[in-house]
N, C-alpha and C positions, 0 to 999 in steps of 0.2 A: 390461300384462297379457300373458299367455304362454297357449295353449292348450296343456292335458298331456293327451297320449293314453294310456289304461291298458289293454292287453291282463287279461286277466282269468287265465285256467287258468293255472296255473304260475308265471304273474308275481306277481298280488296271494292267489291262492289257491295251496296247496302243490299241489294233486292237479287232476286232472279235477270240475269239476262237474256234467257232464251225466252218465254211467252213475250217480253215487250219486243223483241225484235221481229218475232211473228206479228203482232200486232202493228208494229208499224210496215212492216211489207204488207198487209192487209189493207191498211191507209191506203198505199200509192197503188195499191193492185189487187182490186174487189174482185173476190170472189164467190159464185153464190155455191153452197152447199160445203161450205168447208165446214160451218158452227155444228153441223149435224155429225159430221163425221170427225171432228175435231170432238165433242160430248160421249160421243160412240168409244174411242181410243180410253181417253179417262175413265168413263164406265168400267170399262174392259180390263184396264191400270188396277181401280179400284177393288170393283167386285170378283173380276175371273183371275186378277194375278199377274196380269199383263208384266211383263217387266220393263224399268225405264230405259232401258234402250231401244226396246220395238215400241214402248209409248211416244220415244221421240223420233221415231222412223213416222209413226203413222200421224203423227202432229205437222210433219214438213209437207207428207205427201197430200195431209189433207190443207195445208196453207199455201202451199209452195210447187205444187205438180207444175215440174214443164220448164222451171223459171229458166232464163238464159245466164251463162255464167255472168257478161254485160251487165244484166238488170242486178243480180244477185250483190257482182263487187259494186256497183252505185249505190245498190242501198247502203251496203254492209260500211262503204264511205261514212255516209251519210250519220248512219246508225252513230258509228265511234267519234263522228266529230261532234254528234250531238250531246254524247256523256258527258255533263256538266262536273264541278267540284259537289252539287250534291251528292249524284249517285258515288261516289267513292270514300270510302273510309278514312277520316285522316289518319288513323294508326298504319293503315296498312299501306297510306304513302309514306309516309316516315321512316317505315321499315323498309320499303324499297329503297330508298334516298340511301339510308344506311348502311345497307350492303353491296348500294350499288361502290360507296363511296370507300369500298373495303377491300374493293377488287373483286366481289366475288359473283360468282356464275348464274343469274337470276334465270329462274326455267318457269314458266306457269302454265300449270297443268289442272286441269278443267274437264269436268264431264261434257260439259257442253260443246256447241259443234266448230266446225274448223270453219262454216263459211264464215262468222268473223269473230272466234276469238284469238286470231292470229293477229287481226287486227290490233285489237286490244293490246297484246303482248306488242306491239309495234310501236304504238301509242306511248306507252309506258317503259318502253328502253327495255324490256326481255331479253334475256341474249336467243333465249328456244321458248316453241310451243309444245306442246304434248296437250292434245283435248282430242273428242271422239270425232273421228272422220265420216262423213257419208259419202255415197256413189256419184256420179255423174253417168250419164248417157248419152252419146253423142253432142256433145256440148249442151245439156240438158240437166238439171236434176232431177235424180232419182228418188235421193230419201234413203235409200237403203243405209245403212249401218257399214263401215269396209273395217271396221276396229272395235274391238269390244267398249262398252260405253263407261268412261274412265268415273271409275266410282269404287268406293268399298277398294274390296281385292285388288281389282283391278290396278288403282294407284298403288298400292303396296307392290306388284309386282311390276309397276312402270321406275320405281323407285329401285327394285333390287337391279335393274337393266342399266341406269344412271349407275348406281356403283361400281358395274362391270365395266361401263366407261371410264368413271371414275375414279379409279381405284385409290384407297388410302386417304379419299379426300373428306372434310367433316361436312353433315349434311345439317342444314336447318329447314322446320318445313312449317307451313301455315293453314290453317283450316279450321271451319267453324261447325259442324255436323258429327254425328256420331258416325256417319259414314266414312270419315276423314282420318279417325281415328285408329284402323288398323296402319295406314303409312305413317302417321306423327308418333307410333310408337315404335315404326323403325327405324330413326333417325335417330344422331344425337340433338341436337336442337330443335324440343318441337314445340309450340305454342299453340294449344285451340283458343280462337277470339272468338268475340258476340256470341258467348253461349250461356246458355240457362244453367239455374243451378243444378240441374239431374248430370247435365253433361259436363259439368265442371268439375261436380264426385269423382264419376267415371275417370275422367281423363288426369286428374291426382292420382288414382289408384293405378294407372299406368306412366306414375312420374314426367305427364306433361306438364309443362307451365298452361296457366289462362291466361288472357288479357282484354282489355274493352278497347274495340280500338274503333268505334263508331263515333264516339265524342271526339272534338278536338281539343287538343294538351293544353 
């Protein structure tokens, strides 16, 4: 048995999942004054330094203040049954099938939030999630951040915590950003897909494999 790690945005999905899924709770549950303060956050991201995890504390609070957990799982339903065979990469189903079919332990861990990329991971036969958790409040969301926002470092040290479970076992891991690339070079099987040639250098000079895995075979 092999433990496979799957980054999720860009790797196994073509696009971002979190603005569309803000965006569709905006659909079913208009709110006025979020676009100002939702502009505000990214500014702030931008210009002052904001970091992505308090970008994406203040993106929920400005979309999402209040929601009941109720309304949150309907959507987050709703959301996952809607991801069609476009949004997903046929490389990075093939490579699930794969390992699913290999015995081995598929974990997908994702910066993004838990109100549903657990789903996701559900969807797609995961055995575990690991993505960034936020608060609730009295059965309310909050927004808040309860987890460091699984990126960069971050996964590198989510990954030494799996081998502690793990112990002795081989790791393959998946990701498409140069973000991705401090945990895919501490694995022995690591692959960055859908990436440009700057990050294709980089990631040869730390002995990853690349791959296209947005076409189908």
């Amino acid at each position: 048995m092999r433990v496979a790690v799957f980054d999720l945005d860009g790797t196994i999905t073509r696009q971002d999942t979190f603005v569309p899924y803000l965006r569709g709770w905006l659909r079913r549950h208009p709110r006025a004054g979020y676009l100002g303060a939702s502009l505000a956050a990214v500014f702030r991201y931008l210009i002052a330094g904001l970091d992505r995890g308090r970008l994406k504390s203040h993106l929920l609070r400005a979309c999402m203040p209040g929601a009941t957990a109720e309304d949150v799982q309907g959507w987050t339903a709703e959301y996952v049954a809607g991801l069609g065979d476009a949004e997903f990469c046929p490389g990075a189903l093939a490579a699930i099938e794969r390992h699913r079919a290999a015995g081995d332990r598929l974990i997908l861990m994702s910066a993004s939030v838990d109100l549903y990329v657990p789903a996701i991971g559900a969807r797609l036969g995961f055995d575990e999630t690991i993505c960034t958790e936020v608060a609730w409040r009295l059965g309310r969301l909050d927004g808040a951040l309860t987890t460091p926002n699984r990126r960069g470092d971050e996964k590198r040290r989510c990954i030494e915590a799996l081998r502690n479970r793990f112990p002795g076992v081989r790791f393959a891991a998946y990701g498409n950003s140069g973000a991705d690339l401090p945990h895919l070079a501490a694995v022995e099987d690591a692959v960055l897909v859908n990436a440009g040639a700057h990050l294709r250098r980089a990631a040869r000079k730390l002995g990853v494999r690349t791959e296209e895995w947005r076409r189908k075979a």
